[in-house]
N, C-alpha and C positions, 0 to 999 in steps of 0.2 A: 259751341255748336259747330258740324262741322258737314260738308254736305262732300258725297265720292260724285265722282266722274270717271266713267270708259270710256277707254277709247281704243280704234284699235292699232296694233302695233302693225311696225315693216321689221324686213332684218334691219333696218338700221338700230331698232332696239336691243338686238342680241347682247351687249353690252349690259345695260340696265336688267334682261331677263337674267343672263349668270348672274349680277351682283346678287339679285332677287335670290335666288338658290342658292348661291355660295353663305349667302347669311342666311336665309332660313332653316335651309339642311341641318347645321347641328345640334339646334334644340328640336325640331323636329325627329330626326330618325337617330340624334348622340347616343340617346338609352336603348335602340333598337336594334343595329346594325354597325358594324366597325367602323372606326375614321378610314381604312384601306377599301373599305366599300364604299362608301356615301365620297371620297377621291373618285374611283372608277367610275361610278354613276353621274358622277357632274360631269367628266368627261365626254361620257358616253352620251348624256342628252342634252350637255350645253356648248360644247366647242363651237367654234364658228361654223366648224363641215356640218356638225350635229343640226344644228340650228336651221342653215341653209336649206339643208335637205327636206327639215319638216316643211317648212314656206313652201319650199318646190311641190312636197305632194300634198298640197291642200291643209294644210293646220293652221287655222287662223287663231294669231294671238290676239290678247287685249289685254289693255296696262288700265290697272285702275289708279287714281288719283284724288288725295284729300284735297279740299279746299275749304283753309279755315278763314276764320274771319278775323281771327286775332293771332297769332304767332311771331314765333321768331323769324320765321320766313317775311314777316309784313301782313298788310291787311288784302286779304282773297287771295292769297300765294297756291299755288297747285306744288303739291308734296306728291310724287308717285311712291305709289307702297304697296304694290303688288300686280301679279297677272293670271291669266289662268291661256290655256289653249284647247283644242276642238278642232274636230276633222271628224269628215264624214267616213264609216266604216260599209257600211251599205247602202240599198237603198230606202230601208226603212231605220236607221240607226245609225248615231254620233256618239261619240269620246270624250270625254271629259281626260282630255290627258295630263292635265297638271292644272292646280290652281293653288297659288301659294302668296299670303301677303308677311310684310314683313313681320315681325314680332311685336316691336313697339305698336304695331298696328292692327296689333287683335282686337277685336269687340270696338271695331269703328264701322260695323258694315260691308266691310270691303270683299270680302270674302264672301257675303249673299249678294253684294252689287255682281260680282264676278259671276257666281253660278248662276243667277238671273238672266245674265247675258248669255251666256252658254246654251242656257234652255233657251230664251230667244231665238238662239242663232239656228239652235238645231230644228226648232217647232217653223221658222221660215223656211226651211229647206226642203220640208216637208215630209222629214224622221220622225215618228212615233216616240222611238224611247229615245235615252240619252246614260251610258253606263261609264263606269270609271273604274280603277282598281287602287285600293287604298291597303295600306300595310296592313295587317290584321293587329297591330299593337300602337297604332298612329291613332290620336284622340280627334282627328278628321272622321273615322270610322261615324261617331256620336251627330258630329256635324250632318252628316250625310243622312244620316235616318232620318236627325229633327226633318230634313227638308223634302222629307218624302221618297227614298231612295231606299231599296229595299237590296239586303244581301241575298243572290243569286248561288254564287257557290265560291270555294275555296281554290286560290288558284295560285300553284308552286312553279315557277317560271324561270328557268338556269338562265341568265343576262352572260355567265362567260366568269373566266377568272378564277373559278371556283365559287362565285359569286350567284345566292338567288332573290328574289325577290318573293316572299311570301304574304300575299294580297287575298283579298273580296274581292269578289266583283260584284258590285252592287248596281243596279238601274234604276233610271224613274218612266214609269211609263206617259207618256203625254197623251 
């Protein structure tokens, strides 16, 4: 049995968030998108500058955390294995602009612990909805519905390079 804990991140985590993406990205988008793009893309939203600047204009992270009761870490060790981020877009509506746990650590929760808190964060703020954009071929799409999140429209987005992102946009209304 294994219970999560959020918490939330600083830049000091910037670290811990690239590893997060550096290893999640290839099973994630390998089948979807070239190794030459999913490079540029870690670039692009994980470098140090990348990172800083979200912090700067309001994107609050949070790291979520296992804690087992029996491991190879010991007994009640905190394991982090994932994060997600959020930022307010208007006044009535927040981003779900990443949430990603590691692999080994699929179907532990961590990933409804995450978007729990997201809605949280955005229903305190006092946003209405709360929307994201998800690859149109990423098996997140399925996640997203089960939890109430409805596809909005299709949305083709040139990031540069020759590089685009082909996404949903999906919301949940609160």
């Amino acid at each position: 049995m294994s219970q999560i804990s959020i918490r939330p991140a600083s830049l000091q985590d910037s670290a811990f968030i690239r590893s997060v993406s550096e290893r999640t990205w290839p099973s994630t988008y390998g089948h979807i998108i070239s190794q030459e793009q999913i490079d540029f893309m870690l670039d692009w939203m994980y470098s140090d500058a990348s990172l800083e600047e979200q912090f700067q204009k309001g994107c609050q992270f949070f790291i979520a955390g296992i804690v087992k009761e029996s491991s190879e870490l010991g007994n009640g060790e905190l394991e982090e294995i994932g994060f997600c981020s959020v930022s307010p877009e208007d006044t009535n509506e927040h981003k779900l602009n990443k949430l990603y746990v590691l692999p080994k650590a699929h179907g532990t929760g961590a990933g409804k612990a995450l978007l729990n808190k997201a809605i949280e964060v955005t229903k305190e703020a006092g946003s209405t909805s709360l929307f994201l954009q998800v690859n149109k071929l990423n098996t997140a799409y399925s996640f997203y519905l089960k939890h109430g999140f409805v596809k909005e429209r299709d949305f083709k987005f040139d990031i540069g390079n020759g590089f685009f992102m082909d996404d949903y946009v999906m919301r949940l209304h609160l």
